[in-house]
Backbone as JSON Lines, residues from 0, in Angstrom:
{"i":0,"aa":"X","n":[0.85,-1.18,0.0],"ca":[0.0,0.0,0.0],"c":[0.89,1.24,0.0]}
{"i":1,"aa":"X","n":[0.51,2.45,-0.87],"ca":[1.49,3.27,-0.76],"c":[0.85,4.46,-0.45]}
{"i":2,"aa":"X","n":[1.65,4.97,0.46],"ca":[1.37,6.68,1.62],"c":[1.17,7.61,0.23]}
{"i":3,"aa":"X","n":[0.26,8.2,0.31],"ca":[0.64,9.26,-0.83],"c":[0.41,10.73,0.19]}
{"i":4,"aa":"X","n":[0.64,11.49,0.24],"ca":[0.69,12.71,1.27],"c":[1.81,13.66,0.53]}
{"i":5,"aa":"X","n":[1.17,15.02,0.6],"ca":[1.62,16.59,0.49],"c":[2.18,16.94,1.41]}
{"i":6,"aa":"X","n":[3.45,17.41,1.78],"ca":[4.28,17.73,2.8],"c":[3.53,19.07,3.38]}
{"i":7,"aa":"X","n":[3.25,19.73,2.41],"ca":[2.49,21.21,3.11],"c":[1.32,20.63,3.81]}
{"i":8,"aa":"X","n":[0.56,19.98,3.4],"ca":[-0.71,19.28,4.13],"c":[-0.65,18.73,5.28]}
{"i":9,"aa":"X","n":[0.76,18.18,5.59],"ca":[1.0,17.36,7.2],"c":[1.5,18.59,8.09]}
{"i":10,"aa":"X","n":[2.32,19.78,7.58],"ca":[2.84,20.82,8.03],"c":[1.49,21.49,8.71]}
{"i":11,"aa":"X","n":[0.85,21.99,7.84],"ca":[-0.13,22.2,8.2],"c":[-1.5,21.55,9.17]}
{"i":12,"aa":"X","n":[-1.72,20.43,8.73],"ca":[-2.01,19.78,10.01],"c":[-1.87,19.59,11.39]}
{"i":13,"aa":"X","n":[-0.32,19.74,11.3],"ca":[0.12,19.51,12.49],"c":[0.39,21.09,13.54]}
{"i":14,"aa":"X","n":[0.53,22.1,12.33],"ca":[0.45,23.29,13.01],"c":[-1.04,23.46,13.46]}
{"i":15,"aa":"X","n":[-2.05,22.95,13.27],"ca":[-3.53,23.14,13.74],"c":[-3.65,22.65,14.91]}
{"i":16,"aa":"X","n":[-3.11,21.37,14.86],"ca":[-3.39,20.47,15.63],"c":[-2.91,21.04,17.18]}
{"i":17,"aa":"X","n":[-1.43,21.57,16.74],"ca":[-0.36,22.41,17.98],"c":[-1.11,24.14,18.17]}
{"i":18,"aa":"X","n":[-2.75,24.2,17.35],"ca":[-3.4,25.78,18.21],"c":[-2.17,26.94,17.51]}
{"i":19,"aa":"X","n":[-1.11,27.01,16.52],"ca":[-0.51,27.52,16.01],"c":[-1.04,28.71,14.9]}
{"i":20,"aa":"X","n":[-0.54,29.91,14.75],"ca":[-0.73,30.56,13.54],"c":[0.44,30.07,12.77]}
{"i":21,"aa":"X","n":[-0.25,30.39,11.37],"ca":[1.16,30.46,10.41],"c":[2.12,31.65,11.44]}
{"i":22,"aa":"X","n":[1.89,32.34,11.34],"ca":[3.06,33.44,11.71],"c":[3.85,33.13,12.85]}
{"i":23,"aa":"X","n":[2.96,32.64,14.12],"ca":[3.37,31.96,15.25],"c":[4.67,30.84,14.76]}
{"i":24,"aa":"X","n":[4.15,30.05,14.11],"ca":[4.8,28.87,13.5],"c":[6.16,29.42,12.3]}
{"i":25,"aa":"X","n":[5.71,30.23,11.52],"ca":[6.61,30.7,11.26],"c":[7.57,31.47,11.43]}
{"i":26,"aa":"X","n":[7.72,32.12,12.54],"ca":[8.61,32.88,13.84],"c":[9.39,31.82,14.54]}
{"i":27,"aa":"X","n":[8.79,30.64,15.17],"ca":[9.41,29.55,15.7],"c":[10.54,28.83,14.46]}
{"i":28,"aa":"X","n":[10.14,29.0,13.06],"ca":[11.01,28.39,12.33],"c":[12.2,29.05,11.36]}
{"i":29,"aa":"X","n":[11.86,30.44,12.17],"ca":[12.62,31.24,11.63],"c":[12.46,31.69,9.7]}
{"i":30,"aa":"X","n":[11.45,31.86,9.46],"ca":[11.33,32.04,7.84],"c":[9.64,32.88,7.79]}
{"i":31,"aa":"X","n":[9.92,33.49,6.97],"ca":[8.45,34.52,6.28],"c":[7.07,33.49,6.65]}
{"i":32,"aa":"X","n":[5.8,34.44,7.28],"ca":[4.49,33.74,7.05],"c":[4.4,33.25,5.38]}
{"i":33,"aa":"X","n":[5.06,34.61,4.69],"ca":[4.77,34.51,3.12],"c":[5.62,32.85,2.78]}
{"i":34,"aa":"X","n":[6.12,32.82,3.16],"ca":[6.81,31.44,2.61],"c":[6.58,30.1,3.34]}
{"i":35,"aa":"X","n":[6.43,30.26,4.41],"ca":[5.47,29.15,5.04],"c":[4.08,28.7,4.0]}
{"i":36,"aa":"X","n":[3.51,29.58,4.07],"ca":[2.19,30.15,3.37],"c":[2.17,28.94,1.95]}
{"i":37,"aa":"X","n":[3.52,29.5,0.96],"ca":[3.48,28.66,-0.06],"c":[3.93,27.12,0.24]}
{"i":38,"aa":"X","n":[4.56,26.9,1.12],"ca":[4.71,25.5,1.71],"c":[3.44,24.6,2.06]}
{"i":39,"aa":"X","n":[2.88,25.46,2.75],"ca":[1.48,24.84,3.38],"c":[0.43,24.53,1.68]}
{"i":40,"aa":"X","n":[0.45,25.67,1.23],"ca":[-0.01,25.35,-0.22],"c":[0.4,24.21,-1.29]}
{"i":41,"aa":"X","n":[1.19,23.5,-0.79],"ca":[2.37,22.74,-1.79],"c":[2.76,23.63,-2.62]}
{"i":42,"aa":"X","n":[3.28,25.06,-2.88],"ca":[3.49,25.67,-4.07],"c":[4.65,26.0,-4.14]}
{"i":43,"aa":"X","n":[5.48,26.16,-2.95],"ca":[6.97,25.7,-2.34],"c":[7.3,24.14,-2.97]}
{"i":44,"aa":"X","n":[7.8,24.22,-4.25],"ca":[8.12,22.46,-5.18],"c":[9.07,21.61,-3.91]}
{"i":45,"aa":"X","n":[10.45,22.35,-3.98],"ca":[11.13,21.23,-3.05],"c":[11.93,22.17,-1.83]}
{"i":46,"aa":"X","n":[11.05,22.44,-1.04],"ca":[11.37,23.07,0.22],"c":[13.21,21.65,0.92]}
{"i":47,"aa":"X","n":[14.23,22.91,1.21],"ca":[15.33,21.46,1.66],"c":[15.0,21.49,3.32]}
{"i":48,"aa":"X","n":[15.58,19.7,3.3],"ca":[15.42,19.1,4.44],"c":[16.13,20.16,5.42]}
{"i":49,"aa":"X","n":[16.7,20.68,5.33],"ca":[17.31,21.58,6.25],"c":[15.8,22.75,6.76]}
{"i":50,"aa":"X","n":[15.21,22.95,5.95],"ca":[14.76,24.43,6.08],"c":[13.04,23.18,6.65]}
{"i":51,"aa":"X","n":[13.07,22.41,6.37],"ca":[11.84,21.2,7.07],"c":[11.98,21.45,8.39]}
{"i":52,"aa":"X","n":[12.92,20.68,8.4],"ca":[13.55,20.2,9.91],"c":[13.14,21.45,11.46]}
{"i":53,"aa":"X","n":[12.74,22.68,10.63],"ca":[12.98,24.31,11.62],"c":[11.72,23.63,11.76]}
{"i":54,"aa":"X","n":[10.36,22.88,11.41],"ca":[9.24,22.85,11.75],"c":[8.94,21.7,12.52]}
{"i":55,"aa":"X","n":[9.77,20.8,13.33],"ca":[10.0,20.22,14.08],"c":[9.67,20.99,15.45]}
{"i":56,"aa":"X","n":[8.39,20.67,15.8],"ca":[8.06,21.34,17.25],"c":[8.28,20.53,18.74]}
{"i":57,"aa":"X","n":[8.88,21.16,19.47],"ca":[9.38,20.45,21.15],"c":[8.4,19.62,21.43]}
């Protein structure tokens, strides 16, 4: 069986889930609401594992 899932879609999820704003969330990860924004959209193509990883919450 294969996972099919949008990386902006779990990002986003999971920032809901954590009562988060984009902006909130994107302050914690150090990068623009505006660019979060297109991440959460999938419109960010290949966001790097480095710049992921900042959305790793405690």
């Amino acid at each position: 069986m294969k996972n099919n899932f949008k990386t902006g879609d779990r990002i986003k999820e999971l920032r809901i889930e954590q009562g988060l704003s984009q902006e909130q969330l994107a302050l914690r990860a150090k990068i623009t609401p505006t660019y979060l924004g297109l991440v959460e959209r999938n419109e960010k193509k290949n966001p790097t594992i480095n710049m992921m990883s900042r959305f790793v919450m405690p």
